[in-house]
C-alpha positions in Angstrom: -56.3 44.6 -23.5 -54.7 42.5 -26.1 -55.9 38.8 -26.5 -54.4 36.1 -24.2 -55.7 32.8 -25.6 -53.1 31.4 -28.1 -52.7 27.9 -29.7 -50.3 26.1 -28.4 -47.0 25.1 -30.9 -47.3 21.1 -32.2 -43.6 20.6 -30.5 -45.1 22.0 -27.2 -48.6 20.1 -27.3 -46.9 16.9 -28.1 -44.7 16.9 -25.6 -47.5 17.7 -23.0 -49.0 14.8 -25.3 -45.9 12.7 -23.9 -46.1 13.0 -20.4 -49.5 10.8 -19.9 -48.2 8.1 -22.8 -44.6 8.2 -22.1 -43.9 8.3 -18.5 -40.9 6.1 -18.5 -39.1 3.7 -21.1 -41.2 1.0 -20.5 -44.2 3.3 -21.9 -42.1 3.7 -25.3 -41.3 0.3 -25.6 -45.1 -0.9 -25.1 -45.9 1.2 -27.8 -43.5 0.4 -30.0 -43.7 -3.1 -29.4 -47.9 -2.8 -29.8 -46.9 -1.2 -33.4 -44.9 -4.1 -34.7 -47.8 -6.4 -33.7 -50.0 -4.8 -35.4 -48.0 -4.5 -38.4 -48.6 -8.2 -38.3 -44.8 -9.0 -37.5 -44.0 -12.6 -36.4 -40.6 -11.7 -35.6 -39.7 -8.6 -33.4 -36.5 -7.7 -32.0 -36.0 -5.2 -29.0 -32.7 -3.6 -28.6 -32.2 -1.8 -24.9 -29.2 -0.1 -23.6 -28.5 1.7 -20.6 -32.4 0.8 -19.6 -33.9 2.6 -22.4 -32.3 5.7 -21.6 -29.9 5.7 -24.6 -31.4 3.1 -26.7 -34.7 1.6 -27.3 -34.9 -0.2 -31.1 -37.4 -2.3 -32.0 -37.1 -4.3 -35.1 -40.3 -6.4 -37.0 -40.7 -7.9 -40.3 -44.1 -6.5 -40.3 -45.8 -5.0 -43.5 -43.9 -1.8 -43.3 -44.5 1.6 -44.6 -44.2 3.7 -47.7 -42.7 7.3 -47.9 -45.9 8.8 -47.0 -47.3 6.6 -44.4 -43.7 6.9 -42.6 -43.9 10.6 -42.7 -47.2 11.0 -41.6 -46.7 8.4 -38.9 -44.9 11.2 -36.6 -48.0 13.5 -37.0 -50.5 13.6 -33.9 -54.0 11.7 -34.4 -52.2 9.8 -37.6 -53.0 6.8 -37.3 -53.9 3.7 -39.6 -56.5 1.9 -37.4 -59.5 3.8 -37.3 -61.6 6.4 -39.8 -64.6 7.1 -38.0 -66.0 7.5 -34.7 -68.1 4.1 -34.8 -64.5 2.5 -35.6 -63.6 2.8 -32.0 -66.8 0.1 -30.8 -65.1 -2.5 -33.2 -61.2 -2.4 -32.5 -59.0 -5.3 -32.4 -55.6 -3.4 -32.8 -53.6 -2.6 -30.0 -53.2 1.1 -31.1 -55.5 3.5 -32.4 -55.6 7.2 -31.0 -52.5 7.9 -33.1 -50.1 9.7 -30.0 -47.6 7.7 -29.5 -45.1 8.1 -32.1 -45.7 11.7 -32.3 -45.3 12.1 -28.2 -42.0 9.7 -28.6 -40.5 12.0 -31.4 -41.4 15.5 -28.9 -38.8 13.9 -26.5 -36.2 11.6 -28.1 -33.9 11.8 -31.0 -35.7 8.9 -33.3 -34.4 7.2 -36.4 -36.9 5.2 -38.4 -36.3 2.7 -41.4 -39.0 0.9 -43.0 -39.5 -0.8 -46.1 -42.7 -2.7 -47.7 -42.1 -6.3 -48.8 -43.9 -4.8 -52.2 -41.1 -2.1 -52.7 -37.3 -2.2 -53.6 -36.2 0.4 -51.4 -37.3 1.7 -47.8 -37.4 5.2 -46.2 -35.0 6.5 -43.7 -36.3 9.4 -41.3 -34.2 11.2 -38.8 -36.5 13.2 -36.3 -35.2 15.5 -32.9 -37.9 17.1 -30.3 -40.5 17.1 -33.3 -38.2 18.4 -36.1 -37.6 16.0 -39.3 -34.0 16.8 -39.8 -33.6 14.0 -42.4 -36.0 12.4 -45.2 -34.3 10.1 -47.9 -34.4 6.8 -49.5 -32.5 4.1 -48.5 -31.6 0.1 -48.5 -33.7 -1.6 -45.6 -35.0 -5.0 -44.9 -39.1 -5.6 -45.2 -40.6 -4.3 -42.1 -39.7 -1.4 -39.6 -36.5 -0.2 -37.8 -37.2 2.4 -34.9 -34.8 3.4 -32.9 -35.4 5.6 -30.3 -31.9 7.4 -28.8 -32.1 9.6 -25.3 -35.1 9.8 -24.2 -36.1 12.5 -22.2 -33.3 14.4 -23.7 -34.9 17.8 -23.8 -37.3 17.4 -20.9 -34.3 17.0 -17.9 -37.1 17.3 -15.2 -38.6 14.3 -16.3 -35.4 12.0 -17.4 -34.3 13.1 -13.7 -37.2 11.6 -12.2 -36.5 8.4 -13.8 -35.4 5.5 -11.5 -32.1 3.4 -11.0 -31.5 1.4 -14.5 -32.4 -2.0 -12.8 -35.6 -0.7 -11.5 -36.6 0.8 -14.6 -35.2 -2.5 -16.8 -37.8 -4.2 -14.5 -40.2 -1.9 -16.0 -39.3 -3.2 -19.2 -39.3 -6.3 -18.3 -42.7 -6.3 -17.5 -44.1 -4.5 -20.4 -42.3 -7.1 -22.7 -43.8 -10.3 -20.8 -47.1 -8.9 -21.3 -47.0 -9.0 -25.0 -45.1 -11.5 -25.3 -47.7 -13.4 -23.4 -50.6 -12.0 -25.3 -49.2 -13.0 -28.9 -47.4 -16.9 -27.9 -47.2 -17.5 -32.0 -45.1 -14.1 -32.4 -41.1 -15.1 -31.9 -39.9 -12.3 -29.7 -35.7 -11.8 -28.6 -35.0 -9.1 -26.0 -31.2 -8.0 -25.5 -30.2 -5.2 -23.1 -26.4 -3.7 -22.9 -25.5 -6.7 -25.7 -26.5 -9.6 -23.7 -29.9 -11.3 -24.6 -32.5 -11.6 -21.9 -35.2 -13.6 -24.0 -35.0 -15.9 -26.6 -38.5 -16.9 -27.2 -39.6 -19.1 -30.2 -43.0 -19.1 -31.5 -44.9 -21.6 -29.9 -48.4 -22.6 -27.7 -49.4 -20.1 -24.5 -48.3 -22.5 -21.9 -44.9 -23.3 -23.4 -44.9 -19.5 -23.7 -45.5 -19.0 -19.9 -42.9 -21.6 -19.3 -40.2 -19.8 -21.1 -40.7 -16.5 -19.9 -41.0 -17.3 -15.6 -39.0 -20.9 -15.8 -39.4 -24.4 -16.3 -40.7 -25.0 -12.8 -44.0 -23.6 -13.8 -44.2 -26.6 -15.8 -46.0 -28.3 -12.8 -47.9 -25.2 -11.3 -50.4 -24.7 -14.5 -54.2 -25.6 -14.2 -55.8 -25.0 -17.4 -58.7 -22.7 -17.7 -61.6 -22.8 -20.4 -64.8 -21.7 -21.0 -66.9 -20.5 -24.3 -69.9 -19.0 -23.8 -72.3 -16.2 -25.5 -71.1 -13.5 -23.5 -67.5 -14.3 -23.4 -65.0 -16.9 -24.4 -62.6 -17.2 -21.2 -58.7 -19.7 -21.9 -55.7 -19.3 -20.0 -54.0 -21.1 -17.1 -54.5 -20.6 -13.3 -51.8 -21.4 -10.7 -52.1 -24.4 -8.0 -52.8 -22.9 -4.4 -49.5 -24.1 -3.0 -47.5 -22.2 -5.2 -49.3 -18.7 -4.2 -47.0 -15.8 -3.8 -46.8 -12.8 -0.9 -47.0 -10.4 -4.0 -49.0 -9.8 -6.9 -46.9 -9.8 -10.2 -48.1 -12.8 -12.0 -51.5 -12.1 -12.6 -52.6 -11.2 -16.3 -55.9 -10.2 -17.6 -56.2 -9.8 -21.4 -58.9 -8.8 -23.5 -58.8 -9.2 -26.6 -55.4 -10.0 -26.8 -55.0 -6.4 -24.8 -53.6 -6.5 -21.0 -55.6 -4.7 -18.9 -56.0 -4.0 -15.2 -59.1 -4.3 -13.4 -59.5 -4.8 -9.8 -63.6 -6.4 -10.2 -62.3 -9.3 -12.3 -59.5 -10.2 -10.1 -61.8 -10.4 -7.2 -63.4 -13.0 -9.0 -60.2 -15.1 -9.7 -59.8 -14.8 -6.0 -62.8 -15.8 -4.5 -62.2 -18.8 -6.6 -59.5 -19.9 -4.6 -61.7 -19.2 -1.5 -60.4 -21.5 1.4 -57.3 -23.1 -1.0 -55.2 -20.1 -0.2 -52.9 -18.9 2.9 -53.7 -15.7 4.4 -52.4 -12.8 2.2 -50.9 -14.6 -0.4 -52.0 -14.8 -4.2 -52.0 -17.0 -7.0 -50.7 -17.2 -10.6 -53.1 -16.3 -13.4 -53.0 -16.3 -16.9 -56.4 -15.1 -18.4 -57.9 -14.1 -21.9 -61.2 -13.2 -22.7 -62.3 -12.9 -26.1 -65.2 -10.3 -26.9 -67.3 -8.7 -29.5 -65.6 -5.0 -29.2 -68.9 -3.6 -29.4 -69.7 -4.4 -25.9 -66.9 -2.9 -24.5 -64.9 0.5 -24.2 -61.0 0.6 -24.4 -61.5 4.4 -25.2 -61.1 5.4 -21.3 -57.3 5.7 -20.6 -54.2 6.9 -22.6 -52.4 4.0 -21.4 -55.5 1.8 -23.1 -55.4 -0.6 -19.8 -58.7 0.1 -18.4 -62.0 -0.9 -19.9 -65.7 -0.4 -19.4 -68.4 -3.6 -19.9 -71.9 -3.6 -20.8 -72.6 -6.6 -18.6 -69.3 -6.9 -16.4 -71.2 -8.5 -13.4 -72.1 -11.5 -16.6 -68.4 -11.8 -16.9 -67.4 -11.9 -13.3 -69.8 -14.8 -12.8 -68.4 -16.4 -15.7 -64.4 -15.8 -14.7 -65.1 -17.1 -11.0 -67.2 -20.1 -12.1 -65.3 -21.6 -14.7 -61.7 -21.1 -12.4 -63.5 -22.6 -9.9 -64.2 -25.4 -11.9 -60.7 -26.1 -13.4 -59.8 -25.6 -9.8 -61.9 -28.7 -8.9 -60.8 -30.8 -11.4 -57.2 -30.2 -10.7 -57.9 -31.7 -7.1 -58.7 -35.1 -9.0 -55.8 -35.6 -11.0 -53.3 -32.5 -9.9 -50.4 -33.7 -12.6 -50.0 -31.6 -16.2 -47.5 -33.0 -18.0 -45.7 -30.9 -20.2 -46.2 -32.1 -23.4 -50.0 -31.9 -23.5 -52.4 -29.4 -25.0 -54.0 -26.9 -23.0 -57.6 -28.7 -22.6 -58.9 -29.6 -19.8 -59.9 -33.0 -20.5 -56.2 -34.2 -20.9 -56.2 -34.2 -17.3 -58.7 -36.7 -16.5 -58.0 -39.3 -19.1 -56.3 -42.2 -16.7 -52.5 -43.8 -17.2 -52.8 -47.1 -18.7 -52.6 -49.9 -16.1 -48.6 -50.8 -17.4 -47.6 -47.1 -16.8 -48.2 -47.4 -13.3 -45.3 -47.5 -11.0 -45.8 -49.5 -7.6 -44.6 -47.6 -4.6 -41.2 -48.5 -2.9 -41.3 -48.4 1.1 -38.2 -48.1 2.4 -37.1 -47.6 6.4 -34.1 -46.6 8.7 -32.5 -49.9 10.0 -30.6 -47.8 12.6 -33.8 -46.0 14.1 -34.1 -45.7 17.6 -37.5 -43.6 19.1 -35.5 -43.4 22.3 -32.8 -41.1 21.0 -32.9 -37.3 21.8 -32.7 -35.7 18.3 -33.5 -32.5 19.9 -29.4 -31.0 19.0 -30.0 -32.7 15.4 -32.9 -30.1 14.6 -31.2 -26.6 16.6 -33.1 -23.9 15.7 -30.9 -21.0 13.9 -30.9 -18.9 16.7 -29.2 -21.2 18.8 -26.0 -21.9 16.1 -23.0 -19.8 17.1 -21.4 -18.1 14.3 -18.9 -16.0 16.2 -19.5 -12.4 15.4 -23.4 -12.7 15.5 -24.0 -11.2 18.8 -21.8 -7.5 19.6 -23.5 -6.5 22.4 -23.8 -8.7 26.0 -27.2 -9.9 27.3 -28.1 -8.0 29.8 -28.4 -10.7 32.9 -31.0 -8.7 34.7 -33.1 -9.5 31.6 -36.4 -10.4 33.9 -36.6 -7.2 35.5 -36.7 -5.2 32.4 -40.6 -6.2 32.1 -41.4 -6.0 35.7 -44.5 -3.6 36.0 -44.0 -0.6 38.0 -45.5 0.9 41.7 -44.4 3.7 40.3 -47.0 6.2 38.2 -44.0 7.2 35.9 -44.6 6.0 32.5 -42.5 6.2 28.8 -44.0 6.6 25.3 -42.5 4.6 22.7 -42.8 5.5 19.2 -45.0 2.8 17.1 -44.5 2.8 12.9 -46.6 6.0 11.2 -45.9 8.1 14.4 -48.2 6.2 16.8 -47.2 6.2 20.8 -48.2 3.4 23.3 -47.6 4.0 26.9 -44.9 1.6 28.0 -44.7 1.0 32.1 -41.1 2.1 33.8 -39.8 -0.9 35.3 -37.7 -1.9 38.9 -35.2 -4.2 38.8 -35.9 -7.4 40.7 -33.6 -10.4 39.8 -35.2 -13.6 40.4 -33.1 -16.6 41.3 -35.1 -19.1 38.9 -35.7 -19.0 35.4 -38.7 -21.0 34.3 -40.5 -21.3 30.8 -43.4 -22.8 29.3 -44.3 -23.1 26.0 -48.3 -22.2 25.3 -49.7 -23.5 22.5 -46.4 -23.6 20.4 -46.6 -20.3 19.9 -46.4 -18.4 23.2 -43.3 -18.6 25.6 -44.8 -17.8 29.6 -42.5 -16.6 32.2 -43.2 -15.8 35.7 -41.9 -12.6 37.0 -41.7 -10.4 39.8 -45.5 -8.9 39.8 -46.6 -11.6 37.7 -46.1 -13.2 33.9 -45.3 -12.5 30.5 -46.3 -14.0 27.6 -43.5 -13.3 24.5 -44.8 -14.0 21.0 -42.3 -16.5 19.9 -42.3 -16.0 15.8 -42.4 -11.8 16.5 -39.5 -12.0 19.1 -37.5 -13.9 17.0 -38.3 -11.8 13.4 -36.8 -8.6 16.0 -33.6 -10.1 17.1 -33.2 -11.4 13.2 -34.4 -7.5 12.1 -31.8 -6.0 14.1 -29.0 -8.7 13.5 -29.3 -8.0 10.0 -29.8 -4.2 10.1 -26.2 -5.0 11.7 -24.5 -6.7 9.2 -26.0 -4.2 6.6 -24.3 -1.7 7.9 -21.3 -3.1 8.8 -20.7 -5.7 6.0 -19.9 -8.3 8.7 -22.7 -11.3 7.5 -21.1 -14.5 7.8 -21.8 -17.2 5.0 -22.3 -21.0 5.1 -20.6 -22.4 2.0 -22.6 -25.2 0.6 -21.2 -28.6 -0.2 -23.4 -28.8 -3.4 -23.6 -25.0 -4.8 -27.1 -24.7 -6.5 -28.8 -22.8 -9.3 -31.5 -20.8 -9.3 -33.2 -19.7 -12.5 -35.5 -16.6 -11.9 -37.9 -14.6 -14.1 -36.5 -11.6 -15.5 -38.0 -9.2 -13.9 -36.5 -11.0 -10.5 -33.0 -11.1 -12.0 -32.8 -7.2 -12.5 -34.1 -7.0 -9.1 -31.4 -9.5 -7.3 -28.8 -7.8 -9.5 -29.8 -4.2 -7.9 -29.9 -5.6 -4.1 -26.5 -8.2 -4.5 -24.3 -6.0 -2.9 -26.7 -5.9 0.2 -27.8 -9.9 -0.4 -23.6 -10.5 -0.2 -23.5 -8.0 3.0 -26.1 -10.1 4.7 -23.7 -13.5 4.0 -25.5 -14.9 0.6 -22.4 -15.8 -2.0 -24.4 -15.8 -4.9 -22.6 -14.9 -8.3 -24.5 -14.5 -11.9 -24.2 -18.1 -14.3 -25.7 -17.0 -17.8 -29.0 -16.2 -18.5 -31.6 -15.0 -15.6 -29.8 -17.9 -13.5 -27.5 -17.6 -10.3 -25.4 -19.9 -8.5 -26.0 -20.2 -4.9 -22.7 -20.8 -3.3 -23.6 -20.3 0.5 -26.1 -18.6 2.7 -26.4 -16.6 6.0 -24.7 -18.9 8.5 -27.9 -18.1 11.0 -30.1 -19.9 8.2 -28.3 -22.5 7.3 -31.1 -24.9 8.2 -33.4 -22.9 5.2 -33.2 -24.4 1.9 -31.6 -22.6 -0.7 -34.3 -21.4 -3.5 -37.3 -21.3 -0.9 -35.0 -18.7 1.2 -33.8 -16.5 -1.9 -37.3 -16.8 -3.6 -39.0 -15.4 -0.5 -36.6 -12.7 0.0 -37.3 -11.1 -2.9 -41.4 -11.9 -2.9 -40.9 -10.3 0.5 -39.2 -7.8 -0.6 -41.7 -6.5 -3.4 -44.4 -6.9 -1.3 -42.7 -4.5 1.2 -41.8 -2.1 -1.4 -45.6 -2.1 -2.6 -46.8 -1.5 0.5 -44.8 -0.1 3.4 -41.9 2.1 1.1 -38.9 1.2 2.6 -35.5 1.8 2.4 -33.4 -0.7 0.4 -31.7 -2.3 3.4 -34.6 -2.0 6.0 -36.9 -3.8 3.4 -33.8 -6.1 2.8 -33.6 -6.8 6.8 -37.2 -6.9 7.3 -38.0 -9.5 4.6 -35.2 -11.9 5.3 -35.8 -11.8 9.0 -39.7 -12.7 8.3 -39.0 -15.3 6.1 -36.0 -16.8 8.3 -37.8 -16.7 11.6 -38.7 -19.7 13.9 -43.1 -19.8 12.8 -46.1 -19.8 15.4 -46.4 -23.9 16.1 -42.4 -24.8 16.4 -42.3 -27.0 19.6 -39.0 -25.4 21.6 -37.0 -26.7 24.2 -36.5 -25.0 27.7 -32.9 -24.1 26.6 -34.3 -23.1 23.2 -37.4 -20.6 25.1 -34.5 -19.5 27.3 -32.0 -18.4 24.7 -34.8 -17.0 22.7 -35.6 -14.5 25.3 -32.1 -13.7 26.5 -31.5 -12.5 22.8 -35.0 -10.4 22.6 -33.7 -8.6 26.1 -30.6 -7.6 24.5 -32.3 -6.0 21.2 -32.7 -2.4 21.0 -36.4 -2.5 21.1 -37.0 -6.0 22.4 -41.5 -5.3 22.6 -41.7 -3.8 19.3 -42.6 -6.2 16.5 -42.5 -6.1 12.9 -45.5 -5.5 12.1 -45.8 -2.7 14.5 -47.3 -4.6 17.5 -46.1 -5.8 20.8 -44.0 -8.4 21.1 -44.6 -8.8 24.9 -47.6 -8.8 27.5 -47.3 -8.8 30.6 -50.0 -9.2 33.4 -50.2 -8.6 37.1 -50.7 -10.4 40.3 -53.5 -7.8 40.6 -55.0 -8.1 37.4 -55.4 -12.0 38.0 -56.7 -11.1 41.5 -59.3 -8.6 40.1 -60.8 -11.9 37.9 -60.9 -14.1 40.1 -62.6 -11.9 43.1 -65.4 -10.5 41.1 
């Protein structure tokens, strides 16, 4: 029997090479970014097009490369940063196992110019699925050129698998922030399809964080700082009231290297113990500086994961000293702009001149007798002609009466669950009466005795199934504003409005693009007219991510489902009879009027003999 065993080709290996360090553009773009930095560039370009699935070019004044180091460059386990084992315990680069450019070459068609500032001409390398087709001298500027042309090219399993170009631009998007973040004295520009995303000058890390997510985090930073013999901790946390429903801003870097690592961020969080809402999460900015020798970045391809000697030192350390800036922040909660990033710029007092006595002013035309109940009507109560397309049923009270009779239905609960749901009998009752519980309950008498509707869930249903409507049917109406607003979002955000705008404008948003990761809000939904413009688009697309993470939705059911949660009347919202009454009418005529959101019921319903049964014991 002949031999079987046989060494694989270098073409074939590295691209078995590329699938666990390039996954996806993004991957090739981290690594080639990671490369210019550590060619200790202060200037890098990056060039996208078509999401980095025709172009990906990065472009750094770096130190460059001579004709041999740019040859061998494209060879596996090349690499410049290490020469012996031990080197791995002492690593400050962001690269070092010497894969990447060889896996990017396996599966693109890559062009490389590069030229030390020592030299008078540069090196020009043409290289397709592993093979160097071209090697020559040539005219460059000091630095490196890489451009790396269809990816995936040869592999058409794997560039098939690749996502919609906005969803994979957010990919990008997110690599990019994270170095960018990591290196604030580096000037960084990022253009995709010939229009420039980021323009970001050299400059401190909170101006840095500023320019990347918007000028309104100007006033949602809380500086963090603590130097110690384990670790030195900097960075900035976020105040509790500007937590978000998803996770996105949060940044751990060690050593200048973003990692992830689920034990540290437990200890940012229980930080913010008791300063949070329920399931919500703040903004963090964090850098801890190291001696490599106490840690291991050698665990992952990827090089996001690392191992401590004395991790349980550092998560004391992380939680204590955010607590701390936490505390502080409470006594004097303004950062103003222009100040460094120390803490004890915000405890040093305004002089007495600087402060600015308080005006009281008051409404000479108040009256406490008027009913302002019609100036505050709750969205559900505004007519806006086409919203309703089915009657309410009139008979709504008997639909919850609880059977005599032993016949029962199963309805189907989300993940495939049943509940048992009792037949009814129609029995109209002459008199409608409703009582508010709590704020948050809406009580009913009925035929064999009450029901109790959760008034935020029955409302987040008929919303749900309005909106599902005007998905489908491109009938939302809109409620032109008299002052159109902008709304400057991060730019991982702006790919993801620009994806869902055709739904957004379906659901009665007129929002167009104005320039640079900003739209114009011209009107909104014409049931939510009484939400404010940013907080309503903001938390559409928080609650949108945090859908996507977590349930996998479709586009428009996540679309539906977010709006409806974040446009619907919350537990605590004193209604009116007429408002309790309208409310329920609406629930009745849904299509599944007890099943909530969030999978529960949205009505419970008790007997005469139940309360009997209590009462007779």
């Amino acid at each position: 029997m002949s031999d079987i065993i046989q060494l694989l080709p270098d073409s074939v290996a590295n691209q078995i090479a590329a699938g666990e360090v390039v996954q996806r553009p993004a991957s090739a773009v981290k690594e080639l970014v990671e490369n210019a930095i550590d060619a200790g560039a202060d200037k890098i370009q990056l060039i996208i097009k078509d999401a980095g699935k025709s172009l990906i070019q990065v472009i750094d004044n770096g130190c460059g490369m001579s004709l041999t180091d740019a040859r061998m460059s494209f060879e596996r386990h090349a690499t410049s940063k290490i020469k012996r084992a031990e080197d791995l315990f002492a690593i400050r680069t962001m690269g070092f196992r010497g894969e990447a450019m060889a896996s990017i070459a396996a599966i693109a068609q890559v062009e490389l110019k590069t030229r030390r500032h020592e030299d008078e001409l540069g090196t020009q390398i043409f290289i397709e699925a592993s093979d160097v087709l071209k090697q020559e001298a040539c005219s460059a500027n000091a630095g490196t050129s890489i451009s790396v042309k269809n990816l995936f090219y040869n592999i058409p399993a794997r560039r098939n698998f690749l996502k919609s170009n906005p969803v994979e631009m957010r990919h990008i998007i997110d690599e990019f922030q994270r170095v960018a973040l990591a290196h604030p004295e580096v000037f960084f520009t990022l253009h995709h399809d010939g229009q420039e995303v980021y323009h970001l000058p050299a400059t401190t890390l909170k101006q840095r964080v500023i320019h990347l997510f918007g000028n309104n985090y100007n006033q949602r930073l809380v500086p963090v700082e603590e130097d110690t013999t384990i670790i030195n901790l900097r960075g900035f946390v976020g105040k509790p009231e500007f937590a978000r429903k998803t996770r996105g801003e949060q940044f751990f870097f060690v050593n200048n290297r973003f990692i992830r690592d689920a034990y540290l961020n437990h200890a940012v969080l229980t930080a913010f113990e008791e300063l949070l809402p329920d399931d919500t999460y703040p903004l963090y900015v964090l850098f801890i500086d190291i001696d490599p020798s106490k840690i291991d970045i050698n665990v992952h391809p990827t090089k996001t994961e690392i191992k401590y000697q004395d991790e349980k030192a550092i998560y004391a350390i992380v939680r204590s000293a955010v607590k701390r800036s936490l505390g502080r922040y409470n006594i004097t909660p303004s950062l103003d702009f222009d100040q460094e990033n120390s803490i004890e710029h915000l405890i040093t007092p305004k002089p007495f001149e600087q402060i600015v006595a308080p005006v009281i002013a008051f409404n000479a035309d108040f009256n406490p007798f008027t009913d302002k109940k019609t100036e505050r009507e709750l969205p559900f109560l505004r007519d806006t002609g086409e919203r309703h397309n089915k009657a309410i049923p009139q008979n709504w009270d008997t639909l919850y009466e609880i059977s005599k009779r032993e016949a029962t239905h199963q309805q189907e609960m989300p993940g495939g669950k049943t509940i048992a749901v009792d037949d009814q009998e129609i029995a109209k009752s002459s008199d409608r009466q409703f009582f508010q519980v709590h704020n948050r309950f809406i009580l009913s008498q009925i035929k064999s005795g009450f029901m109790l509707i959760s008034q935020q869930a029955a409302h987040e249903r008929i919303l749900y199934e309005r909106f599902l409507q005007q998905l489908q049917n491109h009938s939302g109406v809109s409620q032109q504003s008299l002052f159109p607003q902008s709304l400057t979002l991060n730019g991982s955000d702006f790919e993801l409005l620009k994806e869902l705008l055709p739904d957004i404008r379906a659901l009665g948003f007129d929002i167009r693009e104005f320039g640079k990761n900003t739209v114009v809000v011209e009107g909104i939904p014409a049931d939510l007219n009484n939400v404010g413009e940013h907080e309503l688009l903001e938390h559409l697309l928080e609650g949108f991510k945090n859908n996507l993470a977590i349930l996998k939705l479709d586009k428009r059911d996540n679309l539906a489902r977010s709006l409806a949660r974040n446009a619907a009347i919350k537990a605590g919202t004193k209604l009116s009879a007429e408002e309790m009454n309208l409310l329920t009418d609406q629930l009745f005529a849904c299509q599944m009027p007890n099943l909530g959101l969030n999978g529960k019921p949205v009505i419970t319903t008790f007997t005469l003999n139940e309360l009997l049964e209590r009462f007779e014991k």
